[in-house]
Backbone as a printed PyTorch tensor [residue, N CA C, xyz], in Angstrom:
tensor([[[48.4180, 49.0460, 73.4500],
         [48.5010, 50.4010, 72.9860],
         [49.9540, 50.8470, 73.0640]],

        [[50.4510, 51.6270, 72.0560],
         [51.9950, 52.2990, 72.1510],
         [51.7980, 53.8670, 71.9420]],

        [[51.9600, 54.6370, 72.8490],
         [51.4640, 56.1770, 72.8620],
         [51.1590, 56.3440, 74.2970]],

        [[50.5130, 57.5290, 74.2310],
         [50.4350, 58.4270, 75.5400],
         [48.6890, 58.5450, 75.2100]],

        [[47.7100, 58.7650, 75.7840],
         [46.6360, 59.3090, 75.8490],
         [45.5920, 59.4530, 77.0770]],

        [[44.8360, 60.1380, 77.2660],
         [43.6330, 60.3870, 78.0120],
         [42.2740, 60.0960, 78.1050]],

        [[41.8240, 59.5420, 79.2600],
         [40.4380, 59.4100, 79.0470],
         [39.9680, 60.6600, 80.3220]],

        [[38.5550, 60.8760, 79.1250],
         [37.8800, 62.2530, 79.4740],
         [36.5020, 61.9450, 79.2820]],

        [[36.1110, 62.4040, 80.8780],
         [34.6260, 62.5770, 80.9170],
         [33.9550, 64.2180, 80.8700]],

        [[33.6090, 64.4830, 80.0560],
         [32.9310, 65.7120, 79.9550],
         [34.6400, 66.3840, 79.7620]],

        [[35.3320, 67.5620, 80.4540],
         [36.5320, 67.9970, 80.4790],
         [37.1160, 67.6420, 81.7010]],

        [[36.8570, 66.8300, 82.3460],
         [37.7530, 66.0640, 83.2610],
         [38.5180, 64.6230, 82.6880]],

        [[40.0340, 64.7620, 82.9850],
         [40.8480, 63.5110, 82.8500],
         [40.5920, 62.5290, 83.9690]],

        [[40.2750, 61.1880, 83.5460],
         [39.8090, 60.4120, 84.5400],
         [40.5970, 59.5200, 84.1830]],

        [[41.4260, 59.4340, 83.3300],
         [42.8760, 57.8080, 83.6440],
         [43.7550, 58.6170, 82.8630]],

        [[44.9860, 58.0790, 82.7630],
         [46.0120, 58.1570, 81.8380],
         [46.6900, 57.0340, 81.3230]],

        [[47.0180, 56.9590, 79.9340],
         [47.2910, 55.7920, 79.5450],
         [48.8990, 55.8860, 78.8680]],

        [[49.9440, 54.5900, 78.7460],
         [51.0450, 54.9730, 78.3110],
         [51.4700, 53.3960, 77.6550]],

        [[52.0900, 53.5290, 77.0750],
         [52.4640, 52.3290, 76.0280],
         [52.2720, 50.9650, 77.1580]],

        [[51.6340, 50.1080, 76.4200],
         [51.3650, 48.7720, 77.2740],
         [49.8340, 48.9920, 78.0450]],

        [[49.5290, 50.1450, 78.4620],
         [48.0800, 49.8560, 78.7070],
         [47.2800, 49.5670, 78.0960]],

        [[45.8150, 49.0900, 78.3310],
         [44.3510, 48.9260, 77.1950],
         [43.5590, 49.6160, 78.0010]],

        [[42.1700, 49.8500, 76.8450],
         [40.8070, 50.4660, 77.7460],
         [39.8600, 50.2930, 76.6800]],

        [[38.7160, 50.2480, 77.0280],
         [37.8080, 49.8810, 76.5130],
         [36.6690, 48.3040, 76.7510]],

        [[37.6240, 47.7730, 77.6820],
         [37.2520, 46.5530, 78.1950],
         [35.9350, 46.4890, 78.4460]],

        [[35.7710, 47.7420, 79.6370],
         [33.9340, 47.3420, 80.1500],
         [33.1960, 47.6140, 79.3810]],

        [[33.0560, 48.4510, 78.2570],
         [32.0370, 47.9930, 77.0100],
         [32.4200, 46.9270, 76.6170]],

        [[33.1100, 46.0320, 76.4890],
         [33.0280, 45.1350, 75.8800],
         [32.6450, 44.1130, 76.5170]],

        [[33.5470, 43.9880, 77.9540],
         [32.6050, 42.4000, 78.8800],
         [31.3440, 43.2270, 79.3860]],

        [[30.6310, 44.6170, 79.4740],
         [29.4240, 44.8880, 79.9290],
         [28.1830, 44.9280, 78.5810]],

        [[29.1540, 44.9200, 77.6890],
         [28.1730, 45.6140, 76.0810],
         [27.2560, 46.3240, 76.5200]],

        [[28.1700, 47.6920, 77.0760],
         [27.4520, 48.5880, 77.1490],
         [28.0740, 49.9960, 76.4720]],

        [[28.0720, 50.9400, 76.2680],
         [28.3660, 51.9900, 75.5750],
         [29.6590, 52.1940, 76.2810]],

        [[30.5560, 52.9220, 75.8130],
         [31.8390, 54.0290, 76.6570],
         [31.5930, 54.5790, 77.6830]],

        [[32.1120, 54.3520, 78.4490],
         [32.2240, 55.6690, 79.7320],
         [32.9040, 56.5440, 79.6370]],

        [[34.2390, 56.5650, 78.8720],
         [34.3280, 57.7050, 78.3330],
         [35.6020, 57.8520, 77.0940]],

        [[36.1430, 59.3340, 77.0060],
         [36.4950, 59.1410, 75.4970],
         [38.1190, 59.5240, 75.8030]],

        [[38.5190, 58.8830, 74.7980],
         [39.9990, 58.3440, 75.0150],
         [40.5530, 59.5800, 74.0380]],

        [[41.9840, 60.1410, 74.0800],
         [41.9930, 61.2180, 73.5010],
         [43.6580, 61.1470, 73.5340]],

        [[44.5090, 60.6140, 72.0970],
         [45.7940, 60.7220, 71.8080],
         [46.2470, 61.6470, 72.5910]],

        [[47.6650, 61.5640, 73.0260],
         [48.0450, 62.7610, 73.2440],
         [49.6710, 62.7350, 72.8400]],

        [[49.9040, 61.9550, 72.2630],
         [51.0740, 61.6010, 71.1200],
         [51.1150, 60.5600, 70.3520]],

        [[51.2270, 60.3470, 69.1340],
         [51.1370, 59.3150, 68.2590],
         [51.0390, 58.1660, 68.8810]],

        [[49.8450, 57.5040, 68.3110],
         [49.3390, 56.1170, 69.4710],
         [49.1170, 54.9940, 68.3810]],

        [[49.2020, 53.9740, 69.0220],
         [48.6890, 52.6630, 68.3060],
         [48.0240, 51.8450, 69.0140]],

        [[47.0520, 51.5460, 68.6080],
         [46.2880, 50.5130, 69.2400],
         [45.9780, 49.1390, 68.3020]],

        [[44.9710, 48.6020, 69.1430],
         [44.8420, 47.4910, 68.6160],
         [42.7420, 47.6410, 68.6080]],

        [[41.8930, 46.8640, 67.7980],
         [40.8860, 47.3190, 68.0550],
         [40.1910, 45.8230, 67.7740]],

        [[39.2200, 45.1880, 68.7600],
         [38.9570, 44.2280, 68.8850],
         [36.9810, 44.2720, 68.9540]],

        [[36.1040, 43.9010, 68.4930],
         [35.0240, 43.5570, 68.1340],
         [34.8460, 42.8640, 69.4340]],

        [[33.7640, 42.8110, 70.2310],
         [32.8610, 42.1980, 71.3200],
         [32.9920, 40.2760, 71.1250]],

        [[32.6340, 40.3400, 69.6580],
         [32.4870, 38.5200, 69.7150],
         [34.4300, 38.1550, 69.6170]],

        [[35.1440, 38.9720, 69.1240],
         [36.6320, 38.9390, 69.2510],
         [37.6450, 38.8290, 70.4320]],

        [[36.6730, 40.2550, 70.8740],
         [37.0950, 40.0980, 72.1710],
         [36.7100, 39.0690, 73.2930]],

        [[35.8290, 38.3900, 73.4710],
         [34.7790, 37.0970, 73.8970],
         [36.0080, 35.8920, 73.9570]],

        [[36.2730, 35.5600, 72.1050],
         [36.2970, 34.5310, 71.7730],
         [38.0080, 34.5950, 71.8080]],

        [[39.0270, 35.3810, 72.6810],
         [40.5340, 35.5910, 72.3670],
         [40.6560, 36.2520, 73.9280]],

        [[39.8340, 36.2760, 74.6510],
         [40.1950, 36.7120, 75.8520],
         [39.4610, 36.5910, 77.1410]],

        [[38.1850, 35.8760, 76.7160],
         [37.1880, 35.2070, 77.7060],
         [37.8840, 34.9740, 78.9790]],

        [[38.9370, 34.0250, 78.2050],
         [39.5700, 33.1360, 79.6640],
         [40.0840, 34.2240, 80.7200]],

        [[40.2530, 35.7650, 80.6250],
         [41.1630, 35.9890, 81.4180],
         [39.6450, 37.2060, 81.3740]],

        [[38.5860, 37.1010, 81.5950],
         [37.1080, 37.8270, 81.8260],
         [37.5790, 38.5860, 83.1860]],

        [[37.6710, 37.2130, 84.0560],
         [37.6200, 37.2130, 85.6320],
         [38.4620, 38.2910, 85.9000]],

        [[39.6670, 38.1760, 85.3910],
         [40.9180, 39.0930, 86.1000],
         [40.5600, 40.8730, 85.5350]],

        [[39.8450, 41.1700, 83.9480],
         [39.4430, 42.2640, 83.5560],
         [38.5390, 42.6970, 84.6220]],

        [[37.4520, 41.7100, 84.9500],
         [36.4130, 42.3530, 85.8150],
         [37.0660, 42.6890, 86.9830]],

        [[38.0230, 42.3360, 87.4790],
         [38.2690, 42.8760, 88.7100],
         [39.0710, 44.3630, 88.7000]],

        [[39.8150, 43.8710, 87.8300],
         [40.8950, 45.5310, 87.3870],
         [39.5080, 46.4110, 86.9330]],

        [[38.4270, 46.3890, 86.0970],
         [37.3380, 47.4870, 86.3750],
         [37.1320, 47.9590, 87.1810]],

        [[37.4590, 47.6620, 89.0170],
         [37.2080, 48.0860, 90.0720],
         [37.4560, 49.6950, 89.8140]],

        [[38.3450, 49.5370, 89.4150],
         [39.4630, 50.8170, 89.4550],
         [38.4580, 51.7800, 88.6600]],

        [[37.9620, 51.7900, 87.9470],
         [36.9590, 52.3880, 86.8720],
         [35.8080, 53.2020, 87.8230]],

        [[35.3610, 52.3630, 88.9560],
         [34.1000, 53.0180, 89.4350],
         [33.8430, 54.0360, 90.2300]],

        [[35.0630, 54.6350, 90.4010],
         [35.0040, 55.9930, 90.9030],
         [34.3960, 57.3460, 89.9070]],

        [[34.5670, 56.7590, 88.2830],
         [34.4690, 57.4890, 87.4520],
         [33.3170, 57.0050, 86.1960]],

        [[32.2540, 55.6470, 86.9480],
         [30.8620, 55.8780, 86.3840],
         [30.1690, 55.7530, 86.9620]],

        [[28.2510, 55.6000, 86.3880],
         [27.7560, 55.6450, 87.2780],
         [27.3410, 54.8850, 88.0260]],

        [[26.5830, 54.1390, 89.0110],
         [26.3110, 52.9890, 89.7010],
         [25.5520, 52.3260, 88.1880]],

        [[25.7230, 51.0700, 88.2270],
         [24.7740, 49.8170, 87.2920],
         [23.6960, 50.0180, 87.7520]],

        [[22.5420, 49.5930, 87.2270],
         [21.1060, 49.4660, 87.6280],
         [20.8400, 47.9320, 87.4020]],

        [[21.7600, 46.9850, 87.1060],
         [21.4860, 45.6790, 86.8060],
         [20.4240, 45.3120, 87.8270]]])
């Protein structure tokens, strides 16, 4: 990503993002919906990657995403897996 933006749950900011970060990961290694919604906050660029894309170009480095999600679980709700 190259920009500034926010992720927002309901009207609370729950990360901030700045050129070189990503998000969107745990829907994609959980395929599960958003936790929450990402919101420009100066001209941004991203990059936008499909589930079997994302799978098949970044699998190998699964392990290290799942762990940086840690950081995420202050701000959803427990899994019911």
């Amino acid at each position: 990503m190259k920009g500034d933006a926010s992720a927002k749950k309901g009207e609370s900011v729950v990360m901030e993002y700045k050129s070189g970060d990503y998000f969107g990961e745990r829907a994609l290694i959980k395929d599960e919906p958003r936790a929450a919604s990402v919101i420009a906050r100066t001209e941004v660029i991203v990059v936008s990657l499909n589930r079997n894309s994302f799978k098949r170009l970044l699998g190998p480095i699964e392990d290290v995403l799942r762990r940086n999600m840690e950081v995420y679980g202050k701000f959803v709700a427990p899994s019911t897996d």
